[in-house]
N, C-alpha and C positions, 0 to 999 in steps of 0.2 A: 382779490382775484379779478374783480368784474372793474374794468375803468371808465371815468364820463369820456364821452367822445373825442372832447378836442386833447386827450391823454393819448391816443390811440394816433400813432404815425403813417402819415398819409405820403403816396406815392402815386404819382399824377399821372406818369407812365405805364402805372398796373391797367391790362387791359385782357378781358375774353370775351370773343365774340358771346354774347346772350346776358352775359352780366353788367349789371353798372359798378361803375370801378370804389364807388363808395361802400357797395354792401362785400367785394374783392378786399378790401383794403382792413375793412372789419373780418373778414373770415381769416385773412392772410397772420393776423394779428393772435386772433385765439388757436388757431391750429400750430400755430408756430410752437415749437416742444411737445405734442401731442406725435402720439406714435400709431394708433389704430383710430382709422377716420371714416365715415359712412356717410354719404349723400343718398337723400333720400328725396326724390323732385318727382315722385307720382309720374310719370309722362311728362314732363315738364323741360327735361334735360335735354342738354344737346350730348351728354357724354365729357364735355370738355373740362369742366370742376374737377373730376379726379384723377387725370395726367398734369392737371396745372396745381393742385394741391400735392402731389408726390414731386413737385421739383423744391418743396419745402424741407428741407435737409430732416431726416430722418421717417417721414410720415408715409403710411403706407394704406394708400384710401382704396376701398371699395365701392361702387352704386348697387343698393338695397330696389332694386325694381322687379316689377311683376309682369312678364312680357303675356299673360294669359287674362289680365284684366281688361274691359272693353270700352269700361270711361273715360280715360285719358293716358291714350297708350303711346309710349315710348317708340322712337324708330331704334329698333333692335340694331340695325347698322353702323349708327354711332357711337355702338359700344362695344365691337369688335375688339379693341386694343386696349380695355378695361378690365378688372376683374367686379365682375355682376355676382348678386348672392341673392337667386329669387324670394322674393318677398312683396307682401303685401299689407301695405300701411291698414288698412282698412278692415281685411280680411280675417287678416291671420293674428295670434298672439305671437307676443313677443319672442326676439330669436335670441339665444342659449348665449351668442356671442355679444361680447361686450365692449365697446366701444370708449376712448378718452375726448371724441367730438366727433358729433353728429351734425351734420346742414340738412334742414328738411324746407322742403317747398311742397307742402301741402295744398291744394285745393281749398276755398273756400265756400265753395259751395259743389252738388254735383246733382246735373242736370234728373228730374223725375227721383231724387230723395227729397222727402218734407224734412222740412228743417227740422224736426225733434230725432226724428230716426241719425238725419246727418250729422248732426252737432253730439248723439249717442256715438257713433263711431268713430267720428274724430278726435272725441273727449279718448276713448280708449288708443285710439293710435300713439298720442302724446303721453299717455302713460305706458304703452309698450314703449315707445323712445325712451325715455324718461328710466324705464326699468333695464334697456340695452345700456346703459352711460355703466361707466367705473365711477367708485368713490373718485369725488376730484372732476366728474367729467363734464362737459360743455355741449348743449342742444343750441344753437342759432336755427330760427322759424322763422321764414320770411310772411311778409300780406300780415303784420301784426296790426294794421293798422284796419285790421278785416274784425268785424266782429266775432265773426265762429274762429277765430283763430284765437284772440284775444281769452275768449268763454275755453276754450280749451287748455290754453298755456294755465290760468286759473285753476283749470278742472285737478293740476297736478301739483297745485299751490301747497305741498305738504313740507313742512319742515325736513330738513336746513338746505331747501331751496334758495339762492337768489335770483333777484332777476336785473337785468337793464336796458333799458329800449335804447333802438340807435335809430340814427338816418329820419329825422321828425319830415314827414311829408305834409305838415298844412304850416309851414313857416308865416305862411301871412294873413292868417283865416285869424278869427276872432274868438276862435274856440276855446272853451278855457280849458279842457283836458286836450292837449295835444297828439296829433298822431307821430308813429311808428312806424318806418316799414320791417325794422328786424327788431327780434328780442331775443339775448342772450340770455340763458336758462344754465345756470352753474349748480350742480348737483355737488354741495357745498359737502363737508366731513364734518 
């Protein structure tokens, strides 16, 4: 299911404003045959992901945003011509709807939480995602190259999970575990 990168067909012309066309080109890839889709970017979005993922012949995307949270809040105007389904990564438990691919742009950190409290809720956010997928479904979590992001795609490490990291951001660093910025999370059968 899950392919190494240079498997995954690239398209140099894929372009939206706020995205880099490499983490486009990997999302373009797994949503493609996927029928119920959810972006999930905390305040992070421009709104743009889910009219440009619905021009993928058959896919029918929603944005999962909390316009009542106060840490990184969404401008509610660029998602006039979207379908929104209030929700709160953070907050709230998981929602009853279920999903065949998720895109989540989580926070890596949020401003006046201590990191044990933070890295407690976003462990559980990624198991609410985790718990919205269908047998068969697809989570892409971008900043993997973030440690609380990393500690959390782990925290749901439970069988017949796979994983695959894409987009390595330290290509020339001397590190011996390389960085990430996306990890594809296939909630295997």
């Amino acid at each position: 299911m899950l392919l190494e990168q240079d498997k995954i067909e690239y398209n140099e012309d894929i372009a939206l404003e706020g995205y880099d066309t490499s983490v486009l080109n990997i999302v373009k890839h797994y949503a493609t045959g996927k029928k119920n889709v959810a972006c999930v970017e905390f305040g992070k979005g421009n709104g743009k992901l889910i009219p440009w993922l619905e021009e993928i012949e058959g896919v029918n995307a929603v944005a999962l945003e909390d316009w009542n949270q106060v840490i990184f809040q969404g401008d509610r105007s660029l998602y006039t011509d979207v379908e929104v389904i209030s929700w709160n990564a953070f907050g709230q438990d998981a929602l009853d709807e279920k999903y065949d691919f998720i895109y989540a742009s989580l926070p890596i950190a949020i401003p006046k939480f201590n990191n044990v409290l933070f890295q407690d809720r976003l462990d559980k956010a990624f198991g609410h995602l985790r718990n919205m997928l269908n047998e068969d479904g697809l989570l892409i979590t971008a900043d993997y190259n973030a440690d609380t992001i990393k500690k959390a795609v782990e925290s749901i490490d439970a069988p017949p999970l796979e994983k695959m990291p894409y987009i390595q951001t330290n290509l020339f660093a001397a590190d011996e575990e390389p960085e990430y910025f996306l990890c594809v999370i296939h909630n295997a059968e």
